[in-house]
C-alpha positions as CSV (number, residue, x, y, z in Angstrom):
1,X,18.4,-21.9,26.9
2,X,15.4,-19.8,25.5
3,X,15.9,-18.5,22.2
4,X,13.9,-16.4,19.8
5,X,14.2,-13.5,17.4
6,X,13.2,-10.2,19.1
7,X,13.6,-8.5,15.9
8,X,14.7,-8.0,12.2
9,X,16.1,-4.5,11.2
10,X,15.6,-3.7,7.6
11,X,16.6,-0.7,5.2
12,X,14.1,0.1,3.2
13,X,13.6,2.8,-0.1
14,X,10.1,3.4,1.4
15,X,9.3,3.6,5.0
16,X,6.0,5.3,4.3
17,X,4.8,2.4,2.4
18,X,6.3,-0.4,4.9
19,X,4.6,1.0,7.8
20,X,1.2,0.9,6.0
21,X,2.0,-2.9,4.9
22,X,2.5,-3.7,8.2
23,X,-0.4,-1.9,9.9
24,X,-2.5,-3.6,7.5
25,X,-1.1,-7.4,8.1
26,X,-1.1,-7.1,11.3
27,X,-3.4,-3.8,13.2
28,X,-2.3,-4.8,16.8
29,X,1.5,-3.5,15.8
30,X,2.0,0.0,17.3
31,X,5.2,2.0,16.9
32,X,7.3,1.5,19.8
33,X,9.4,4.2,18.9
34,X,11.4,5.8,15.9
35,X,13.3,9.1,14.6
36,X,16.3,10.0,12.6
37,X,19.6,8.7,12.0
38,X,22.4,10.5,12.2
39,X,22.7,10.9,8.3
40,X,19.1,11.9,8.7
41,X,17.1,8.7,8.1
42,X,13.8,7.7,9.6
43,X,13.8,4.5,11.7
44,X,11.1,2.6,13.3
45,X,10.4,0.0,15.5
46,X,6.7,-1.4,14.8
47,X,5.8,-4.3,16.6
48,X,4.3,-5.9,19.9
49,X,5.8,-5.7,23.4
50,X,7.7,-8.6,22.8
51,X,9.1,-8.8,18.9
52,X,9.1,-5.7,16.2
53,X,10.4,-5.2,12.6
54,X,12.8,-2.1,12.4
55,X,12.8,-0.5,9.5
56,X,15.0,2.3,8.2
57,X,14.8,4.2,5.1
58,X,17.3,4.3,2.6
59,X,19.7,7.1,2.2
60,X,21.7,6.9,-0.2
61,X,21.4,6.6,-4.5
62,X,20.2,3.3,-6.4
63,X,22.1,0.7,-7.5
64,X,23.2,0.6,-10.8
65,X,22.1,-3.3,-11.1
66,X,19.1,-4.6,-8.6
67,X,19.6,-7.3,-6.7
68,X,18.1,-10.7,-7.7
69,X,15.9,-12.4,-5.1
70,X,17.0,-15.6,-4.1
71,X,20.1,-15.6,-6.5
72,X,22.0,-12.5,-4.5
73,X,23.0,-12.3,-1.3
74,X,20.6,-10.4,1.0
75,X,17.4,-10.8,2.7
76,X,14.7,-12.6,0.3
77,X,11.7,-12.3,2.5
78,X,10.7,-11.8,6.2
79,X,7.8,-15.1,7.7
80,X,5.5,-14.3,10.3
81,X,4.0,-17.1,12.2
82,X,0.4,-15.9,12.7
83,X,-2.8,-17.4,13.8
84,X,-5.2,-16.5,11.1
85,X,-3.2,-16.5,7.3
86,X,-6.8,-16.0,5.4
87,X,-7.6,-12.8,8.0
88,X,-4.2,-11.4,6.6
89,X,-5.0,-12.1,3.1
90,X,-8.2,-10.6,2.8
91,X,-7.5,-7.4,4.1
92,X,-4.1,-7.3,1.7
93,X,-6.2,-8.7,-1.0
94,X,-8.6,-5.5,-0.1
95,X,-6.1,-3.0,0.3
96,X,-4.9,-3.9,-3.4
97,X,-1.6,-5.7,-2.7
98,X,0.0,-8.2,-4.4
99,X,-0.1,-11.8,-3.8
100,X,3.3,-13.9,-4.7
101,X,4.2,-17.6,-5.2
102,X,1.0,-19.6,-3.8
103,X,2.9,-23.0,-2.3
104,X,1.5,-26.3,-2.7
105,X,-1.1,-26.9,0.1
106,X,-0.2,-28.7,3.2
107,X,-2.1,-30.5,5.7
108,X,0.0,-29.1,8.2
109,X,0.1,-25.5,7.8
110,X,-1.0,-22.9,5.0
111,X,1.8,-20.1,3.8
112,X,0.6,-16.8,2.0
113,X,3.0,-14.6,0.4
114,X,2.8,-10.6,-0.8
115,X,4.5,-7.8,-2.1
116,X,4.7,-4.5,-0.8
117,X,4.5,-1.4,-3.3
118,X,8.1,-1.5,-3.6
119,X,8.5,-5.1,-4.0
120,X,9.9,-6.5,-1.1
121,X,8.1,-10.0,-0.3
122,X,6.7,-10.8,3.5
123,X,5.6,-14.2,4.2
124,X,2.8,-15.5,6.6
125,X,2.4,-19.0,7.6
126,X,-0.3,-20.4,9.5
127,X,0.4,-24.0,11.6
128,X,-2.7,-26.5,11.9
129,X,-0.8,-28.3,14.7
130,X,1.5,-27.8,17.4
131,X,4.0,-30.6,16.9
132,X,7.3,-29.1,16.0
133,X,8.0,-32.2,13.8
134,X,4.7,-31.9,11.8
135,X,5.7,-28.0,11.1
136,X,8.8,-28.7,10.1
137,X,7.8,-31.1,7.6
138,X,8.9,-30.3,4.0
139,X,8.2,-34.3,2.6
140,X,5.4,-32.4,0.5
């Protein structure tokens, strides 16, 4: 049985801004489609053909208390397999965004990470081989 994410649908206090992250990580993305909610919120699908992050923009107040990444329940960060990691940090690097934990290198792959301008985090990871077993390795 074939199985693989389609897509990830995300609220988000700043659609504006996670549109223009996007279209700068990865220009080939288009909007497949978008509008409002029915408690008038703008959604979006931006993606390929085959796999798109939706986004939708936050309605309603703050939170009294933020969440804490990686100690609170909720998503941390979203990882894009991509072919060309450096290609993707140059042009964030350019565009004046800002670059998170750097991982130890690997001989197997290479993993960027940045912020968007409202601080959610977005991974990219590159593979140097196909082996499933050699990707998955997490000895180092």
């Amino acid at each position: 049985m074939k199985c693989q994410l389609e897509h990830a649908n995300i609220t988000v206090t700043d659609i504006a801004e996670a549109i223009r992250f996007l279209s700068i990580a990865f220009p080939h993305f288009k909007n497949r489609g978008g509008g409002r909610t029915n408690k008038d919120a703008q959604w979006v699908h931006l993606g390929t053909d085959s796999t798109y992050i939706a986004l939708q923009e936050a309605v309603h107040e703050e939170k009294e208390e933020e969440r804490e990444a990686y100690n609170d329940s909720g998503v941390n960060h979203l990882g894009y397999a991509v072919d060309d990691v450096d290609s993707i940090k140059n042009r964030l690097q350019e565009a004046g965004y800002e670059e998170g934990m750097v991982p130890e290198p690997h001989p197997y792959r290479k993993r960027v990470y940045f912020y968007d301008r409202t601080g959610f985090e977005w991974e990219f990871v590159q593979y140097f081989s196909d082996d499933p077993k050699k990707q998955n390795d997490y000895s180092r």
